[in-house]
C-alpha positions in Angstrom: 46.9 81.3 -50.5 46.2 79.2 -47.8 43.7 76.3 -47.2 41.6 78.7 -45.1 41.6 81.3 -48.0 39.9 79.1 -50.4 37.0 77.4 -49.2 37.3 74.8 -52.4 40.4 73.7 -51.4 39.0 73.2 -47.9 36.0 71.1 -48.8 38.2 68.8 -51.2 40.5 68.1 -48.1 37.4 67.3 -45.6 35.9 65.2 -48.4 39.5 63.2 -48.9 39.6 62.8 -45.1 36.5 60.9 -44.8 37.0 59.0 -47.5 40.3 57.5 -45.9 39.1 56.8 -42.7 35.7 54.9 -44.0 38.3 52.4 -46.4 40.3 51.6 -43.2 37.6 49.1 -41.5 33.9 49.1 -42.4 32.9 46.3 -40.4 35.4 45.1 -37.4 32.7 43.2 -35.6 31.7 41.4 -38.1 36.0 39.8 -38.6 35.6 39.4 -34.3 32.6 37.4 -34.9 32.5 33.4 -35.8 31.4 32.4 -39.2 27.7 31.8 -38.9 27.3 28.0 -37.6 30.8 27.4 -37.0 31.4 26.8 -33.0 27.8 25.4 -32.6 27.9 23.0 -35.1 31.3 21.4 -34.0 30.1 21.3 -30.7 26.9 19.8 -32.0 28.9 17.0 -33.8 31.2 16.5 -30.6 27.8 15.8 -28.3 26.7 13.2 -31.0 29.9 11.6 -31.4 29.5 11.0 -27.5 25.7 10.3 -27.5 26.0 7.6 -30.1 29.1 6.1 -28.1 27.5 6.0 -24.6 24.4 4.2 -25.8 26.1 1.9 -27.6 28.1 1.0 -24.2 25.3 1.1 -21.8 22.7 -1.2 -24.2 25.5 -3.8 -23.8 26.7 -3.9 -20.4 22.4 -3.4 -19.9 21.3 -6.3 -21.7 24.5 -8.3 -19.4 22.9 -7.1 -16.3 19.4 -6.5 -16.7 16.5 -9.1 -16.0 14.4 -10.4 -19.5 10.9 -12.3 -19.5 11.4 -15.3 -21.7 9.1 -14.9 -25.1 6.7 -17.6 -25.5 3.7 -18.5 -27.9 0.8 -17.4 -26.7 -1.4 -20.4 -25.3 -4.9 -20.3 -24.8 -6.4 -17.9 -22.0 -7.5 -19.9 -19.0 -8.7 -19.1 -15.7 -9.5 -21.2 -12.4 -11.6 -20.2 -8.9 -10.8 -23.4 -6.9 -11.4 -23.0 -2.6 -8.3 -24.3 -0.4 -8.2 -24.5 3.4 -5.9 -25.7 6.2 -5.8 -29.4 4.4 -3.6 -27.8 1.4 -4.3 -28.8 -2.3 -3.5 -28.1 -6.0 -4.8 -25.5 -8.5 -4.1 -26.4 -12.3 -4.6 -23.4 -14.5 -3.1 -23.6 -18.2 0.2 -25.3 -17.9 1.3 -24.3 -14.6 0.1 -25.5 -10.8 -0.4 -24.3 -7.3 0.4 -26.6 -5.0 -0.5 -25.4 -0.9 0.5 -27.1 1.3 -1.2 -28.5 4.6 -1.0 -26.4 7.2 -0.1 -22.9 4.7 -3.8 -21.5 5.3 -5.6 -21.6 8.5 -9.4 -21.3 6.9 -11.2 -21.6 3.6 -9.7 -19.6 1.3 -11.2 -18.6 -2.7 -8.4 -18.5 -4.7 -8.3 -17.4 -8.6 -5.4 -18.1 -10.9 -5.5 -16.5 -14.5 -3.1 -17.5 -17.0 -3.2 -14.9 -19.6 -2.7 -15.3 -23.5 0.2 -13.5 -24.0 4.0 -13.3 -25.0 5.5 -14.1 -21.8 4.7 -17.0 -19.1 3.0 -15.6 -16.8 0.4 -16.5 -13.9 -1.6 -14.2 -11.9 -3.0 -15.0 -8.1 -6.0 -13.4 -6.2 -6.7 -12.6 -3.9 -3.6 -10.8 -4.2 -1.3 -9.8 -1.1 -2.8 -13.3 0.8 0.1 -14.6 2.7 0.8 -18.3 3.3 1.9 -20.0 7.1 4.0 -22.5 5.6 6.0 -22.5 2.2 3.7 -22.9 -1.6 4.8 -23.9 -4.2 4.2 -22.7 -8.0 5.0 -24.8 -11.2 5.5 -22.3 -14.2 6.0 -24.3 -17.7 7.6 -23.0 -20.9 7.4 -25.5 -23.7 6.0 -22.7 -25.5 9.4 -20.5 -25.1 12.6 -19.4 -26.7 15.2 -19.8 -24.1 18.5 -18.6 -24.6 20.9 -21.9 -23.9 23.6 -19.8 -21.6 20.5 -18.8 -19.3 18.8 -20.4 -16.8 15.5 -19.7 -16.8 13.8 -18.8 -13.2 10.7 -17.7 -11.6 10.2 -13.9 -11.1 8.2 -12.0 -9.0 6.5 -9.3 -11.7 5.4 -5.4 -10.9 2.0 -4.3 -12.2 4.1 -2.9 -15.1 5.7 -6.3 -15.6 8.9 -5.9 -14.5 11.1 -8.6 -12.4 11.0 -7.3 -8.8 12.7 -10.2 -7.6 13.3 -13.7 -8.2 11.9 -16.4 -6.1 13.9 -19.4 -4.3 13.8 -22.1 -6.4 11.7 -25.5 -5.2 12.5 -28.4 -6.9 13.3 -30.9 -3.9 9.9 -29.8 -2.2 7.5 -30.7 -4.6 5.7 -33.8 -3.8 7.1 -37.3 -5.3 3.6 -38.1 -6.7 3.5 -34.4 -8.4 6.9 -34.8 -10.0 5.5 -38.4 -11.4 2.8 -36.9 -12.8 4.4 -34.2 -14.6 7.4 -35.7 -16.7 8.3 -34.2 -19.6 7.8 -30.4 -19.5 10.5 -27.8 -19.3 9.4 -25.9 -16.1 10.3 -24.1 -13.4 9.4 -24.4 -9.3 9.6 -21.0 -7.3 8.4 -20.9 -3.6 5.5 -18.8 -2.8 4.7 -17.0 0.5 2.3 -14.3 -1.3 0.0 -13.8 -3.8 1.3 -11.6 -6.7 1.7 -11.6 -10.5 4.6 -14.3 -11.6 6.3 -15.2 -14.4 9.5 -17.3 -16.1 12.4 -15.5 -16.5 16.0 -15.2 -16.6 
């Protein structure tokens, strides 16, 4: 009798069939496929490994090369309007001094310097942008201040978000002999001014 002849036979043969070929491979995608996690997270942990090198690097070599505002004690607020024309003179607000020149304004000029309370040593100037004909001369003290001993402290020309734009020319051999009589004994710093801006002691 032949498979044809017996329609058992045949439906035992179709039924072995498909049996066979579904235990050959139920799931080849999922053997393709990574285990769940496995390529992202070692890629994950090779971008830390590199994030918290590079940092690490660039804080160092950053704090080597980048400009820093000395910290001080904060002193008392103070604030001085004093008017200067073409004959020069001195402005005194907190511990640090304006001194103009003769000859560095050509009229009569209101000027207002504001020596905050704060963490750094700073000394503001209005009104601000005026320009001077002839060389000023600003006295910044820090008595009040941590200095670092491999630094050399400087006067800085500030941003309105307090950063050092630039650092001014130091002016130690033009203050006046009487001034540097007068004012023995403070650590300080003399920076020539040919504009009013914000100003501070760094390094």
């Amino acid at each position: 009798m032949s498979v044809c002849q017996s329609p058992i036979s045949f439906f035992l043969l179709v039924g072995a069939t498909v049996v066979a070929l579904g235990c050959r491979d139920a799931t080849p995608l999922g053997v393709a496929s990574p285990p769940p996690g496995g390529v992202p997270s070692a890629l994950d942990r090779s971008d830390d490994a590199d994030d918290d090198g590079a940092p690490s690097d660039t804080t160092d070599g950053g704090q080597e090369g980048e400009d820093s505002l000395v910290a001080c004690r904060p002193l008392p607020y103070d604030s001085v309007t004093q008017t200067i024309g073409p004959e020069g003179g001195e402005i005194e607000v907190g511990r640090n001094w304006l001194v103009v020149p003769r000859g560095a304004l050509r009229q009569w000029v209101s000027i207002t310097a504001v020596a905050p309370s704060d963490t750094v040593a700073m000394v503001r100037f209005q009104p601000e942008g005026l320009r001077f004909d002839a060389t000023a001369l600003l006295v910044a003290t820090y008595d009040n201040c941590r200095v670092p001993k491999a630094v050399t402290p400087r006067l800085a020309l500030l941003s309105n978000l307090l950063t050092v734009v630039e650092f001014l020319t130091p002016g130690d051999s033009l203050l006046p002999p009487r001034f540097g009589k007068g004012h023995k004994g403070h650590r300080r710093v003399v920076g020539q001014l040919h504009h009013f801006s914000n100003y501070a002691v760094a390094w």
